[in-house]
C-alpha positions as CSV (number, residue, x, y, z in Angstrom):
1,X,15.8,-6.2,22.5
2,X,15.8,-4.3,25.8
3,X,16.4,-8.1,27.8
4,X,18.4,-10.8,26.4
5,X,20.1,-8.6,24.0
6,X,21.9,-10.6,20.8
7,X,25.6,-9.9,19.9
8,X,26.1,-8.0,16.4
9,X,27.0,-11.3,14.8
10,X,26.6,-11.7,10.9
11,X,24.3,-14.7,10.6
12,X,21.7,-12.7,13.1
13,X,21.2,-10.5,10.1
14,X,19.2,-9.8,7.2
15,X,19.3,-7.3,4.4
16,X,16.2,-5.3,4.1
17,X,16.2,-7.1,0.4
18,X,15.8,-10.3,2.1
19,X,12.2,-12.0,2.6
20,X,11.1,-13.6,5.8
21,X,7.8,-14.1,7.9
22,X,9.2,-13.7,10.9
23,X,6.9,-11.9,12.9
24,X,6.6,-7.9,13.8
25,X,8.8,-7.3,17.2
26,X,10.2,-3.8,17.0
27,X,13.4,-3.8,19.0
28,X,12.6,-1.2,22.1
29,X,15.7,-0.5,24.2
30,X,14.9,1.2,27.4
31,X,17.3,4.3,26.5
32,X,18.8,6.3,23.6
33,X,22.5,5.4,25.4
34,X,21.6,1.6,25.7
35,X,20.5,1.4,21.9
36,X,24.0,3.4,20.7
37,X,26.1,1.2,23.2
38,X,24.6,-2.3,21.2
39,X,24.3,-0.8,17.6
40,X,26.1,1.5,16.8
41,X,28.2,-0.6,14.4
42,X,25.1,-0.6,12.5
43,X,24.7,3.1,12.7
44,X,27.8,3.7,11.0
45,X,27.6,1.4,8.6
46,X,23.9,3.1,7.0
47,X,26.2,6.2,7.2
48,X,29.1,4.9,5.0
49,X,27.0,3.3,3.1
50,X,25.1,6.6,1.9
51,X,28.3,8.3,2.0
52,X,29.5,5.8,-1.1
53,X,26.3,6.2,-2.6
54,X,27.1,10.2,-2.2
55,X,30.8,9.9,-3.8
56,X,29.7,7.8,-6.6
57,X,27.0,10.4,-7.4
58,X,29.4,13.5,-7.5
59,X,32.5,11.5,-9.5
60,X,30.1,10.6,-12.0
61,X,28.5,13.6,-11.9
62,X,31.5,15.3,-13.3
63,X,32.8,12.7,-15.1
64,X,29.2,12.9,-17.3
65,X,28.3,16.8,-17.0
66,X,31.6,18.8,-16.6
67,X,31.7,21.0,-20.1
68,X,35.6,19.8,-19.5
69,X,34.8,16.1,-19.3
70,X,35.6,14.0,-22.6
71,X,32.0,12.7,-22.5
72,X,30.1,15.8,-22.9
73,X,29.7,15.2,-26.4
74,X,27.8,13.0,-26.2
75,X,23.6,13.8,-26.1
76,X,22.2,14.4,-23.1
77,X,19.8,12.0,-23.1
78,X,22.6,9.2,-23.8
79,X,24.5,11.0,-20.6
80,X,21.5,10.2,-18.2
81,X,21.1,7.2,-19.7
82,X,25.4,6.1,-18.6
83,X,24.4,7.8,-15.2
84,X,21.5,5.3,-14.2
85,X,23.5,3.2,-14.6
86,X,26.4,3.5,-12.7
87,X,24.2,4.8,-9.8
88,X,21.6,1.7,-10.4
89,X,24.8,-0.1,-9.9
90,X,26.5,1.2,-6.9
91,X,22.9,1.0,-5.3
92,X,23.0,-2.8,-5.9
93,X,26.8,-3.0,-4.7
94,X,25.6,-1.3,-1.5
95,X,22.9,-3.3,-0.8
96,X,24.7,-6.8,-1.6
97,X,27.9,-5.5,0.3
98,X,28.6,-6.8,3.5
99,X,27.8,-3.7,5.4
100,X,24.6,-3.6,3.5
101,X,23.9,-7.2,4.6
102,X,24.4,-6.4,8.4
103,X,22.7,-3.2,8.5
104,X,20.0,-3.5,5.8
105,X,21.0,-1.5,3.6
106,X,18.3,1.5,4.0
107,X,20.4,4.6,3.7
108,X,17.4,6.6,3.2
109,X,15.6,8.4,6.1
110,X,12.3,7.8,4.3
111,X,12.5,3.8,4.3
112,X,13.6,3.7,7.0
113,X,10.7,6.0,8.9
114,X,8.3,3.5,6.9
115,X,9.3,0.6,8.5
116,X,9.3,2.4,11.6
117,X,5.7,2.8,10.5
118,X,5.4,-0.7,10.1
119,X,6.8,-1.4,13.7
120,X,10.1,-2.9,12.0
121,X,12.4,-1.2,13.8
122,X,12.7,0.5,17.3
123,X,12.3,4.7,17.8
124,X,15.9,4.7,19.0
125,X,17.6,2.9,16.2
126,X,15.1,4.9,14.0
127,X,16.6,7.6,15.4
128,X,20.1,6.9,14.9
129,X,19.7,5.5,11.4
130,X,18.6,9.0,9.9
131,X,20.6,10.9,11.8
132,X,23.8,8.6,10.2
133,X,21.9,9.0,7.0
134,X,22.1,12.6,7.1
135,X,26.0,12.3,8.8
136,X,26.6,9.9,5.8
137,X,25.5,12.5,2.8
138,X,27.3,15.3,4.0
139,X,30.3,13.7,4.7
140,X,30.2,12.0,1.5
141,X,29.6,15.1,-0.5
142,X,32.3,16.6,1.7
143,X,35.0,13.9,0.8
144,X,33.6,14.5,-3.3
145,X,34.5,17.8,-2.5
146,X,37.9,17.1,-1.3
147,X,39.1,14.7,-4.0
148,X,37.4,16.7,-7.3
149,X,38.4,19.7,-5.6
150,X,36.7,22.7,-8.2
151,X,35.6,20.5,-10.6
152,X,32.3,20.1,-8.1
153,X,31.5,23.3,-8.0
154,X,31.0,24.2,-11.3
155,X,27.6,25.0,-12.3
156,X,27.1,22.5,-14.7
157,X,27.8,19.9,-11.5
158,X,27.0,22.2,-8.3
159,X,27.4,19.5,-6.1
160,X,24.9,17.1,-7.9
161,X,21.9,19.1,-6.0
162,X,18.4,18.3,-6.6
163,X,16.3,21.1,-7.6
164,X,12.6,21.0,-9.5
165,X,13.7,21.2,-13.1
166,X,10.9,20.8,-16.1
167,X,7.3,21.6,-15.1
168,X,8.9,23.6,-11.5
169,X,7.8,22.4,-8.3
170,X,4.8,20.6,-8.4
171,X,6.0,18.5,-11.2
172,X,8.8,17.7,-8.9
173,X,6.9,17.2,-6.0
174,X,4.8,14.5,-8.0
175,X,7.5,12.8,-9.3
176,X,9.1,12.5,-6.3
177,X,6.2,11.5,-4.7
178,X,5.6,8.4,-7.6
179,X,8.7,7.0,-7.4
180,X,9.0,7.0,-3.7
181,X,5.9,5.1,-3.8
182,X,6.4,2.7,-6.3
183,X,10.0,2.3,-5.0
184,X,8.6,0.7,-1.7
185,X,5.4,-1.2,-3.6
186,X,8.0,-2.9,-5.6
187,X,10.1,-4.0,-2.1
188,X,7.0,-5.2,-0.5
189,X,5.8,-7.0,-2.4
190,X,8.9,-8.7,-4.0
191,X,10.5,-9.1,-0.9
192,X,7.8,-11.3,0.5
193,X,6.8,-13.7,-2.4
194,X,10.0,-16.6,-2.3
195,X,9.8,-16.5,-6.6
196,X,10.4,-12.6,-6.6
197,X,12.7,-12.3,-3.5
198,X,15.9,-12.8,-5.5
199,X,15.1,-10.1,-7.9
200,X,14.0,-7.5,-5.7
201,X,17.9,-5.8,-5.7
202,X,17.9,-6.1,-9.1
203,X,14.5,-4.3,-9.9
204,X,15.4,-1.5,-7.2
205,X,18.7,-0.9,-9.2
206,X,15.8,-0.9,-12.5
207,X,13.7,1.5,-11.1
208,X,17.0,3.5,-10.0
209,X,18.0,3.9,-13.7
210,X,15.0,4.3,-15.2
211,X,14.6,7.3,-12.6
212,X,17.2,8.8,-13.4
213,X,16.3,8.6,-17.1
214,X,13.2,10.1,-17.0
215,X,12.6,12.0,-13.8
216,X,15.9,13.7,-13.4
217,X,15.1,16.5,-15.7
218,X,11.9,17.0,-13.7
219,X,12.9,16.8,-10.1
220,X,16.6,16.1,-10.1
221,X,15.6,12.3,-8.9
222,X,16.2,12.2,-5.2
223,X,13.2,10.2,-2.8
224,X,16.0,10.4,0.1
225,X,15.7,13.9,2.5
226,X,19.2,13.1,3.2
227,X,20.9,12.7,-0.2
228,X,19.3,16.4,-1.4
229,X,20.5,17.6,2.1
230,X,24.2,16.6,1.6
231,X,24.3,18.5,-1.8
232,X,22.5,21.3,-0.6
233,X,25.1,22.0,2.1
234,X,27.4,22.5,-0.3
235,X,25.7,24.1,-3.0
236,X,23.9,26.4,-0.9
237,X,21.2,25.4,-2.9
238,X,17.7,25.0,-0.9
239,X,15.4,25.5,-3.6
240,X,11.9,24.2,-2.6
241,X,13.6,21.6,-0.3
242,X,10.2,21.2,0.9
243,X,9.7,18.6,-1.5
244,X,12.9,16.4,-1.0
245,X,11.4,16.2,2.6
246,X,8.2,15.8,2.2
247,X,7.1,13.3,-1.1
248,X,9.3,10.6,-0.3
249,X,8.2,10.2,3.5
250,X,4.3,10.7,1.2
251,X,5.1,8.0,-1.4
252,X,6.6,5.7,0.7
253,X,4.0,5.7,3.9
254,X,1.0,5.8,1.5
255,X,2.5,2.7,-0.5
256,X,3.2,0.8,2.8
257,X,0.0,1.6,4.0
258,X,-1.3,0.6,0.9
259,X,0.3,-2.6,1.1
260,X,-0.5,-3.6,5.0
261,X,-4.3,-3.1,3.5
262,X,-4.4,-4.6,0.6
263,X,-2.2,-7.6,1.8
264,X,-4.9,-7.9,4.5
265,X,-2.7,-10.0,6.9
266,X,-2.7,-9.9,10.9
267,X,1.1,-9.8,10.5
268,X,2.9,-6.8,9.0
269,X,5.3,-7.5,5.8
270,X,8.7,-8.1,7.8
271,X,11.3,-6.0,5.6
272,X,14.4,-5.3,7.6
273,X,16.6,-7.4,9.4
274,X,16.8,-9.7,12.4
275,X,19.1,-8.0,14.6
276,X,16.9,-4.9,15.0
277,X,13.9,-7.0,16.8
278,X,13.1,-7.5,20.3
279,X,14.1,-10.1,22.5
280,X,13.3,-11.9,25.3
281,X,15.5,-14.1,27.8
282,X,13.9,-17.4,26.3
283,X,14.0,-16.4,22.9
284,X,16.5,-18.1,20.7
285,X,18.3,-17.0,18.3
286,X,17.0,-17.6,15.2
């Protein structure tokens, strides 16, 4: 994208959710300043969009685990259960949003580093993308902050950090490490059959819920470096935040490589969207 740069327009774009075979051209600009001046619309769009992800993570985090909330009765099993799903959902909304649509919709420094892997997307708007993620978590923990005011801080809430729970730290780190991996599997390979490319938002905001289900009490469910880091800012909460770094850049790398491999096609799987390619004067656009 360096020459013959396309204008931000709507139809240029598509969500990382989206199939296509279009074929690997990593958008290279020739500087940091030149990649900011042409996306940074997209930039702070993957920001906001973790940011919601953020709020909706803390307001339900209290609304389902404050020992003042009128739903602690209830088990906790049946409370995880009520949080999947509102974060399964707000994953989905995100994604199928119209931000989501222009940008892609990664919010997560670890996907997108994997397609950066997968030569899906330029270093520079890698760059920019996880730095907004991390912009994006803290200010959306921040704004939580603001609008529940004490209610976030209690202990039973702390922010809605991520720390190894049941079995300590290795359990977490494998856990993590799992669902980062299947996480990606299931958008590879979904996202490039034209049967299963409708459903792929639909089983990420699955495997969401079930996550929260039944990993949360073993690793707090997080596969995103910059989710945990927004909580921990707060919380002043690091505890082996090794593993929020490290096993979901593991999980998700090994699956794409994985996939590349076992797809055993010239062409790399194209998951990401059409605005973040290169271009050339006589290209059109598609």
């Amino acid at each position: 994208m360096a020459a013959g740069h396309v204008p931000l327009l709507p139809s240029t774009v598509i969500p990382i959710i989206a199939p296509t075979r279009i074929g690997p051209r990593a958008s290279h600009f020739p500087s940091a300043l030149a990649a900011l001046r042409a996306d940074w619309p997209l930039y702070l769009m993957e920001a906001a969009e973790l940011a919601a992800f953020m709020l909706s993570a803390c307001a339900c985090t209290v609304l389902l685990f404050h020992p003042a909330s009128p739903l602690i009765h209830l088990t906790p099993a049946t409370r995880r259960v009520l949080m999947g799903l509102a974060m399964a959902a707000t994953a989905v909304a995100i994604i199928k949003s119209p931000w989501g649509q222009r940008s892609g919709a990664h919010f997560n420094p670890a996907i997108t580093l994997t397609f950066f892997r997968l030569g899906k997307i330029g270093p520079y708007d890698a760059t920019f993308y996880v730095i907004a993620h991390f912009v994006g978590a803290v200010g959306g923990v921040g704004l939580a902050a603001l609008l529940l005011g004490p209610r976030l801080a209690v202990p039973q809430v702390d922010y809605a950090v991520t720390v190894p729970g049941i079995g300590g730290p290795l359990a977490a780190f494998a856990a993590e490490t799992f669902m980062a991996a299947l996480l990606m599997t299931t958008v590879l390979i979904t996202s490039n059959r034209p049967r299963l490319a409708p459903w792929t938002t639909w089983l990420v905001g699955l495997l969401i819920c079930n996550y929260i289900i039944v990993f949360a009490p073993i690793s707090g469910f997080s596969i995103n470096p910059a989710r945990t880091t927004g909580s921990a800012v707060f919380a002043h909460l690091w505890t082996s935040g090794w593993i929020y770094f490290t096993a979901p850049l593991l999980g998700m790398l090994g699956a794409a490589e994985g996939y590349v491999r076992a797809s055993n096609r010239r062409a790399l799987p194209y998951f990401s969207h059409r605005h973040l390619q290169q271009r050339t004067p006589g290209d059109r656009q598609l």
